[in-house]
C-alpha positions in Angstrom: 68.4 -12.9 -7.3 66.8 -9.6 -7.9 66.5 -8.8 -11.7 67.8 -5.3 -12.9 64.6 -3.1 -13.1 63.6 -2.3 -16.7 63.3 1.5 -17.7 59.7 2.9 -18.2 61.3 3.8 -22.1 62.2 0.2 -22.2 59.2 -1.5 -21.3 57.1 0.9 -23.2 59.5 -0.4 -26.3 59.1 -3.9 -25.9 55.4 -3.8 -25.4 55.1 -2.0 -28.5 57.3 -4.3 -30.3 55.1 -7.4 -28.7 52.2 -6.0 -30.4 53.6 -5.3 -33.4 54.8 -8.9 -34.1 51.3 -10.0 -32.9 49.3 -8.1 -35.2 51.6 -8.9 -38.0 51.6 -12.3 -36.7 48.2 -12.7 -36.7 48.0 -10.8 -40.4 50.0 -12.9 -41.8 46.9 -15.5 -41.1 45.3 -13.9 -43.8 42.8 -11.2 -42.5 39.5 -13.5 -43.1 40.8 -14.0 -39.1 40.2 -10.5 -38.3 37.5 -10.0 -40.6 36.1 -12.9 -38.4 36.7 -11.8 -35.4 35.6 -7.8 -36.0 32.0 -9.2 -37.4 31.2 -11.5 -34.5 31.5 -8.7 -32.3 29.8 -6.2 -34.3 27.7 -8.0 -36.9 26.8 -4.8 -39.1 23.5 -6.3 -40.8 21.5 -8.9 -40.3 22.2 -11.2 -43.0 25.9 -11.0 -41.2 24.5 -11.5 -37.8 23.0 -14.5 -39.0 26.4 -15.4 -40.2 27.4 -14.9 -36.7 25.1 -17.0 -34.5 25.2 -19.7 -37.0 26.1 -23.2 -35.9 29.9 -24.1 -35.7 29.4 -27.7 -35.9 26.4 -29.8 -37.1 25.9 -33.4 -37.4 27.0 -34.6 -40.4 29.2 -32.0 -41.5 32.8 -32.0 -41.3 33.6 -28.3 -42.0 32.0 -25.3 -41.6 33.5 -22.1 -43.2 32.3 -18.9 -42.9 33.1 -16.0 -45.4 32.2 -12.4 -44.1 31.3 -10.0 -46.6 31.3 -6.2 -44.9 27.5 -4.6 -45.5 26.6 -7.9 -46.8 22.6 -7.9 -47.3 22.4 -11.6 -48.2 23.9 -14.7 -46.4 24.1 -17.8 -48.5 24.4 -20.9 -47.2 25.6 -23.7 -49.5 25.8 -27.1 -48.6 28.1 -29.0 -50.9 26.5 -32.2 -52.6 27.4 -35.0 -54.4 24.3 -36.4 -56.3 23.9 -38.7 -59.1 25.8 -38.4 -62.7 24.7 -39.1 -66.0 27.9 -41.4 -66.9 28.0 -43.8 -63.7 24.4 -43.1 -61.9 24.8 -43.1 -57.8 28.1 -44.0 -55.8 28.6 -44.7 -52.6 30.1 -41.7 -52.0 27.0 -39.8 -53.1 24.9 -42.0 -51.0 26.9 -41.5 -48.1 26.8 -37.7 -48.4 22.9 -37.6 -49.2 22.8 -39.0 -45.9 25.1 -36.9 -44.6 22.6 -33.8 -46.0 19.7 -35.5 -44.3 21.3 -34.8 -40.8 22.9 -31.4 -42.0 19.2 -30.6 -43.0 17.5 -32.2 -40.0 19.5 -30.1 -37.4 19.0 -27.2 -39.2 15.4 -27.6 -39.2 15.3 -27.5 -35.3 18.3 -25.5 -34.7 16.8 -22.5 -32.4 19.1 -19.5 -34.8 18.6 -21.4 -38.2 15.0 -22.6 -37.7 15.2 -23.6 -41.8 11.6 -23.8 -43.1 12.7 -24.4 -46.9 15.8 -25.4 -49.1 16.8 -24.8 -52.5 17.8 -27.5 -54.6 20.0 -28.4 -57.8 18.3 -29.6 -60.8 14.7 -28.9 -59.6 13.3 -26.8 -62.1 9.4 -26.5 -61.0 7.6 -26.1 -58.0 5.1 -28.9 -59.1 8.1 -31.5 -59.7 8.1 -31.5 -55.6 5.0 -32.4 -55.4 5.9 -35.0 -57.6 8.9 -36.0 -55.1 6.4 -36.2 -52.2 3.6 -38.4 -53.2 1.2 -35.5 -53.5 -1.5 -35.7 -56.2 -0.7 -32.6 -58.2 1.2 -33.2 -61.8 3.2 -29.9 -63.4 0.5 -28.0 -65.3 0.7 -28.9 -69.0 0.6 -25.0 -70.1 3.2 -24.4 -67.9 5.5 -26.9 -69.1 4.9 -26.5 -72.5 6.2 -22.6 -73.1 9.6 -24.1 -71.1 10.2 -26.4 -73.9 13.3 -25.5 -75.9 13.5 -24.9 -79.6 12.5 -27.1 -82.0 15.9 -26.8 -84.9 17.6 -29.2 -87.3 21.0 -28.6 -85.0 19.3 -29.3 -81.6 17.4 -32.6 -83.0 20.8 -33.5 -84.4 22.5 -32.6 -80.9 20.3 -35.0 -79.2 20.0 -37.7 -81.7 23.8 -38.0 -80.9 23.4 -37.6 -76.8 20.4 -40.4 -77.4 23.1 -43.0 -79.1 25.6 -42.2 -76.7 23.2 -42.9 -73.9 22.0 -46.4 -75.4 25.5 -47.6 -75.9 26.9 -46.8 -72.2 23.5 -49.1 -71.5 24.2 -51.4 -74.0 27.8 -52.0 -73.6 27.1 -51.8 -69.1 30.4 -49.2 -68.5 30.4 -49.8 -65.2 27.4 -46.9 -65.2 23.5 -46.5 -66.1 22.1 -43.9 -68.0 19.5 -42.5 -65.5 18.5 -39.4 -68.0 17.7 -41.6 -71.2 14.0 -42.2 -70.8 13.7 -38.1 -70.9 16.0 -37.6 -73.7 14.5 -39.9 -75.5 10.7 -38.3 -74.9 12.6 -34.8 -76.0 13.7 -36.0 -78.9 10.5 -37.5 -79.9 8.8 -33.7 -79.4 11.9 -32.4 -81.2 11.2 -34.9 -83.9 7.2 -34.5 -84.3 6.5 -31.7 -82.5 3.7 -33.6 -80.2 4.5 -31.8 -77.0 1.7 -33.2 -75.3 3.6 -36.9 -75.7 6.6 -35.7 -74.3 4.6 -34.1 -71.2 3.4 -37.6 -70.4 6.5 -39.4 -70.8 8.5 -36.7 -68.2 5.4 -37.4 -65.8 5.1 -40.7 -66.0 9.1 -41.0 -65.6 9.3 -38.4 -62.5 6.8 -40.8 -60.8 9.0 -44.1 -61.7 12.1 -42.6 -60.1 10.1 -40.9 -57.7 10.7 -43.6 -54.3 14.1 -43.6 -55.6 14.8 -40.5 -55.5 12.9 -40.3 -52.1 15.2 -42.9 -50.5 18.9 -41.7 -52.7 18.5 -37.8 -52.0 18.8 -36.3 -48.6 16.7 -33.3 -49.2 13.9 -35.2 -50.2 14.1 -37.3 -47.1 13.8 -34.4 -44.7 11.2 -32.3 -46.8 8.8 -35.6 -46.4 9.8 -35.9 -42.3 8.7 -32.3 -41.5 6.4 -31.8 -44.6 4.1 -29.3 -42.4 7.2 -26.9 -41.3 10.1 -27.4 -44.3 9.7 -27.5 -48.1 11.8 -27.4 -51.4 12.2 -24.8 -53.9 13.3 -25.0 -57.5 17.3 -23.4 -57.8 17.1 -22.9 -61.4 14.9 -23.8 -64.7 14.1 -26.7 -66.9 16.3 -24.8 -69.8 19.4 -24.2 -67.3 19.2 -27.8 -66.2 19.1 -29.9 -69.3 22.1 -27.2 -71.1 24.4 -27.9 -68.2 23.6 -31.4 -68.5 24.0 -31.5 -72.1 27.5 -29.9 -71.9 28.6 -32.0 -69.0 27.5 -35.2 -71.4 29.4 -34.2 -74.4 32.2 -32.9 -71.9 32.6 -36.3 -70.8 32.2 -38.0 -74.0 35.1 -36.1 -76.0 37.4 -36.0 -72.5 37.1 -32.5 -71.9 37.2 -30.5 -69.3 33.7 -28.5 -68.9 35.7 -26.7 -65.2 34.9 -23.2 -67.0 31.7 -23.6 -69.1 29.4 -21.1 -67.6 26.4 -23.0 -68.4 27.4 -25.8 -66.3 28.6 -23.0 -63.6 28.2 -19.4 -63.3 24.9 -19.1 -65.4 23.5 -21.6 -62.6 24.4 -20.4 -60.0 23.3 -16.5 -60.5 20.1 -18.1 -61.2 20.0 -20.0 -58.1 21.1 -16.6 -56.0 18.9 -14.4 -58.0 15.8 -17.0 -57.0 16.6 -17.0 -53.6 17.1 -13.2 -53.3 13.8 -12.4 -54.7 12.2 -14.5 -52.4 13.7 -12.5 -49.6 14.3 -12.8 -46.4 18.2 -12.3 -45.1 19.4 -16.2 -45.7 19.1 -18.8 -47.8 20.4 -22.4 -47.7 20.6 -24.4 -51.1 22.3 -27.9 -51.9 24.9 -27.5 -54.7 27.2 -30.0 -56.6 30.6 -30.1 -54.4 32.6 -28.6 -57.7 30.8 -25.2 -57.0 32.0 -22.5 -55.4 29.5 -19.5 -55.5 31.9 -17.0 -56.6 31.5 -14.3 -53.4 33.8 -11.8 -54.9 32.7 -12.0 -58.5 29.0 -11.3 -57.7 29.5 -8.7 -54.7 31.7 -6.8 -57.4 29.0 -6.9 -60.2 25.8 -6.2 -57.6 27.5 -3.8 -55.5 23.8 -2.9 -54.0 22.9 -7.0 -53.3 26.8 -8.2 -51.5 26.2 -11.7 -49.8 28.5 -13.3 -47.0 28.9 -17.0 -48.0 28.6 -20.1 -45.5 29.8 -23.3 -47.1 29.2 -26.6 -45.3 31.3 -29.5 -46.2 29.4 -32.8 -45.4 31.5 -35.4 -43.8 31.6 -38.0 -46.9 33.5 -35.1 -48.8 35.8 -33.5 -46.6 38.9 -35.3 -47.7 38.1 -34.5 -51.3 36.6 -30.6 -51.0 37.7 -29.2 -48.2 37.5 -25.5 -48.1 
């Protein structure tokens, strides 16, 4: 049967109403979709257009969120980690996502629009401490390490003293854990104690070689920086001082059962410095391997560098996507 033709005013009325309820349908997704969808059309800088063409999937990762910043001048790419802790060392967790980084890191290496030539990394501190990692024959310059000592006061000896004990027992009464950082705390205490900074140089040298083939073999980074040695290398995403405060709050956090979720020396302060490094060195991306637990505020630093804005990727390896997914 012949359906009743519809009036031009009547058609016109219902096509209108169809894209109404889409567009509201589709803003009630939450316009990251359209912000989406508008920038890989018409990526408006290159940092974004990097965004754009970059990978949707990649071995070893299970998600792959993008965040599109409008003008951005800096794309950040943050691939989540899970690494070892000072209370219970390595898991299998954290090895199974180090090896998920390795093939994150790999593909990313020969991927033709990522073509990564270098990767910033938590808790390196010093260029030379790479060197260290890959077997070269080149120590941290003594100088150099001595003027990032911290300050030698009756409250920090009597801070560490306390860390130091804390450390032994967990050893002592086997927690279910290792102490990993003890050797080093003990060596800073010692220069704490006497002052002989050239001891506690030696001691941090001669313990970053020990753990070195550990390290090697437990760190996913590590593994690809020593595959394509001659095309990719490591960079330090923050200093000696930032590294050993955060780990001194996280110790104590841990030891009194508090949360340390909002300390900004375990958070923020970290990583501003590790954007601020990256930034300087320029170019319109950079990729860096960060605990899981961080987030890279994108709104809180576009709204206090209004002239620097960065679009965010984060990439969830495949070990810790029932956990942190984003």
């Amino acid at each position: 049967m012949k359906q009743p033709e519809e009036s031009k005013e009547g058609s016109m009325s219902r096509r209108k109403w169809i894209a109404g309820a889409g567009a509201t349908a589709i803003a009630l997704l939450g316009g990251y979709a359209i912000k989406r969808m508008e920038h890989v059309l018409t990526p408006d800088t290159p940092a974004n257009k990097f965004l754009c063409n970059f990978p949707e999937t990649l071995n070893g990762a299970g998600q792959i969120k993008k965040h599109c910043t409008p003008g951005a001048r800096y794309c950040l790419v943050h691939v989540l980690q899970e690494h070892e802790r000072i209370d219970v060392g390595m898991t299998p967790r954290a090895l199974e996502t180090q090896n998920d980084i390795e093939c994150i890191l790999s593909e990313l290496v020969t991927q033709p629009n990522v073509q990564l030539r270098s990767c910033y990394l938590e808790s390196i501190c010093d260029p030379k401490v790479v060197d260290v990692y890959m077997n070269a024959n080149v120590t941290q310059d003594m100088n150099s390490f001595i003027r990032q000592l911290p300050e030698r006061t009756p409250q920090k000896i009597e801070e560490l003293r306390k860390i130091v004990e804390d450390l032994e027992n967990i050893e002592r009464k086997d927690r279910g854990g290792h102490a990993p950082q003890l050797p080093q705390y003990r060596a800073e205490l010692h220069y704490l104690e006497t002052g002989d900074a050239e001891s506690y140089y030696t001691a941090v040298q001669n313990e970053n070689r020990k753990r070195q083939q550990k390290d090697n073999e437990r760190m996913g980074a590590l593994r690809v920086a020593r595959k394509y040695r001659d095309t990719f290398k490591l960079l330090p995403a923050e200093t000696y001082t930032s590294c050993q405060d955060a780990g001194e709050v996280v110790f104590k956090s841990l030891k009194e059962g508090r949360s340390f979720k909002d300390n900004p020396l375990v958070f923020k302060n970290r990583e501003d410095m590790a954007l601020n490094l990256m930034i300087k060195d320029g170019g319109d991306f950079g990729v860096v391997v960060f605990g899981a637990v961080h987030t890279f505020n994108v709104s809180q630093w576009n709204a206090e560098h209004p002239d620097c804005k960065i679009s965010l990727i984060e990439i969830v390896p495949t070990a810790l996507t029932r956990e942190f997914k984003r």
